[in-house]
N, C-alpha and C positions, 0 to 999 in steps of 0.2 A: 259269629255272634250267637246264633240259634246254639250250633256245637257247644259252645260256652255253656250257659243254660241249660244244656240238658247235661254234661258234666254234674254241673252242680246239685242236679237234683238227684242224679245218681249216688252221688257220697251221703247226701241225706236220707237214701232211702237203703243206701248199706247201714248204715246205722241204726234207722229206725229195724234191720235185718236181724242184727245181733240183739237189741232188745227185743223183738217177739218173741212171746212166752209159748204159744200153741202153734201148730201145724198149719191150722188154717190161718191162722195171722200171716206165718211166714209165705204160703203161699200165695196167697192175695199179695205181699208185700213183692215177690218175685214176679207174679204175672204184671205189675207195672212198671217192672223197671226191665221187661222183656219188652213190654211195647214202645217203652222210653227207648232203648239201646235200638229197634228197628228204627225208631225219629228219627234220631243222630245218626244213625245211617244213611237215610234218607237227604238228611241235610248236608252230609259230608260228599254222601254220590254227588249232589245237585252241584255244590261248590267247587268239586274237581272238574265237574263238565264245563259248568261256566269260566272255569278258568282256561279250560281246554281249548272252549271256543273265544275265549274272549286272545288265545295266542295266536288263534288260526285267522283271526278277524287281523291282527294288526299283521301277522306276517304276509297276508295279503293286499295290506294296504301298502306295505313296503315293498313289495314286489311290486305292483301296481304304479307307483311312485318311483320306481327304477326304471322300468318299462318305460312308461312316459319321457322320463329324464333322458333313456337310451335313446328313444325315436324321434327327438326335439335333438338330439346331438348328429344323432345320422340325418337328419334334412339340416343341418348346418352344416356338414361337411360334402353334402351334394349341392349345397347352395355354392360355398367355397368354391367346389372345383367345378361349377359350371364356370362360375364367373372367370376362375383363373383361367377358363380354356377357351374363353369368350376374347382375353386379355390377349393370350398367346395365340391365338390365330392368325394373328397380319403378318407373325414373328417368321424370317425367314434364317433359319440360322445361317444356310450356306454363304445367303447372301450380307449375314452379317461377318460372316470369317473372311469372306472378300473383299469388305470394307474396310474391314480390320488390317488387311496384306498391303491393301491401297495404301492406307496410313504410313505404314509401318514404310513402302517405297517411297513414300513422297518424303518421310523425315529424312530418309538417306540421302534422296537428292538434294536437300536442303542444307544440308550437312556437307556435302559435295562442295556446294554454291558456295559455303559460307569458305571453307577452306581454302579454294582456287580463289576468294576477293583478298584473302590475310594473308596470299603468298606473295614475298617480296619478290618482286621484279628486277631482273639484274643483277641479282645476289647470289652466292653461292649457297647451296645448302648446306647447313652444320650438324653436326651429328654429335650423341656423347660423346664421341674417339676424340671429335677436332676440340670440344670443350676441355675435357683430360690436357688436352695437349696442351694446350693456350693456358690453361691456369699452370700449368706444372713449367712453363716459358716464364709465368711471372714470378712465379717462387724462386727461379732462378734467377731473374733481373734483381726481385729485392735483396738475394742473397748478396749477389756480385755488388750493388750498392752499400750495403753494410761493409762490405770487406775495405771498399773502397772510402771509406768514410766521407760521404757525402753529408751533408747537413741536413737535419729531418725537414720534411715540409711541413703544413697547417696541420696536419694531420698528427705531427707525433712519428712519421713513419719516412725513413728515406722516401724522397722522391725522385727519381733519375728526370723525368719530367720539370722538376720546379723551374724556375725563372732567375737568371743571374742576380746577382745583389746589386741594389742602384751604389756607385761609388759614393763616396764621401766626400764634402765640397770643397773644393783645391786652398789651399793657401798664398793669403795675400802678397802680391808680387814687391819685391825690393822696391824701393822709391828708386834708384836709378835705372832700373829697368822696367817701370813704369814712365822716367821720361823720356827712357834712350826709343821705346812701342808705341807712343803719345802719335797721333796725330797730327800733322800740321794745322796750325790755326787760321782760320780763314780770313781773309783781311777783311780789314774794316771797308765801312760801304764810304766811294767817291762821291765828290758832290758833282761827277760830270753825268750829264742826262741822260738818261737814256731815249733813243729815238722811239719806243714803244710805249713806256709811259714810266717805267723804272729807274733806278740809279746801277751804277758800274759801281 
């Protein structure tokens, strides 16, 4: 602002430069705008400094503000790992890999247990081969039923299995050889008494 101001008096007093008519005018007119040009110098040093110091002020504020921020970080991270090693103290790894092997035997034995309850008793043991075999036996059965023309079952599908067919119900016999097969008729009841309490 000062800078400003003394600018402006300077262009007035080049002016007033050129119209001085004598020597001593012009002189007088230069000795103040010699002491004017020291001002503004003056005012210019003062404003570089103050801006000097006014960088040096914030750049140490902002160091100072980092600093701070640094050493609130590092007692956070020695608080951290106090506490995590306060945590991990009781921690025994060996002893936890051993508990871990435990585990790991005790499911095999149980797996064990469970296998030898699910095996059948009595029974052969079968394998893919005997499965192969046995299906590739019935491929052959339904084949040989086909050829044979068997009658499908429920299924749609020959069954060598199915169930004979019930017969169809006989036809009614001749009347003479319904009476020549008839029964004899039982006679009629006697009026002679019986000694038990019935009739003959």
């Amino acid at each position: 602002m000062q800078v400003n101001d003394c600018n402006q008096k300077l262009m007035v007093m080049k002016r007033q430069l050129k119209a001085a008519r004598t020597p001593a005018q012009q002189k007088a007119i230069k000795q103040r705008m010699l002491m004017l040009l020291q001002q503004r110098n003056n005012y210019q040093k003062h404003a570089t400094q103050s801006m000097a110091m006014a960088g040096k002020f914030e750049g140490t504020a902002f160091a100072i503000e980092t600093a701070t921020m640094a050493v609130s970080q590092v007692q956070a991270l020695k608080a951290g790992a106090e506490a995590l090693k306060g945590a991990t103290a009781d921690l025994d790894i060996d002893a936890l890999e051993d508990t871990q092997d435990d585990l790991e035997d005790l499911m095999d034995d149980v797996d064990e247990v469970h296998e030898a309850m699910t095996r059948g008793i009595g029974m052969d043991e079968l394998d893919d081969m005997d499965l192969d075999a046995e299906l590739a036996m019935l491929d052959d059965v339904d084949m040989d039923v086909d050829a044979a023309g068997i009658a499908a079952g429920p299924g749609g599908v020959s069954d060598p299995y199915a169930f004979p067919s019930i017969p169809a119900a006989a036809a009614p016999l001749p009347a003479s050889a319904a009476t020549s097969s008839a029964m004899p008729a039982v006679p009629a009841s006697s009026a002679a008494a019986d000694p038990y309490g019935g009739t003959v």
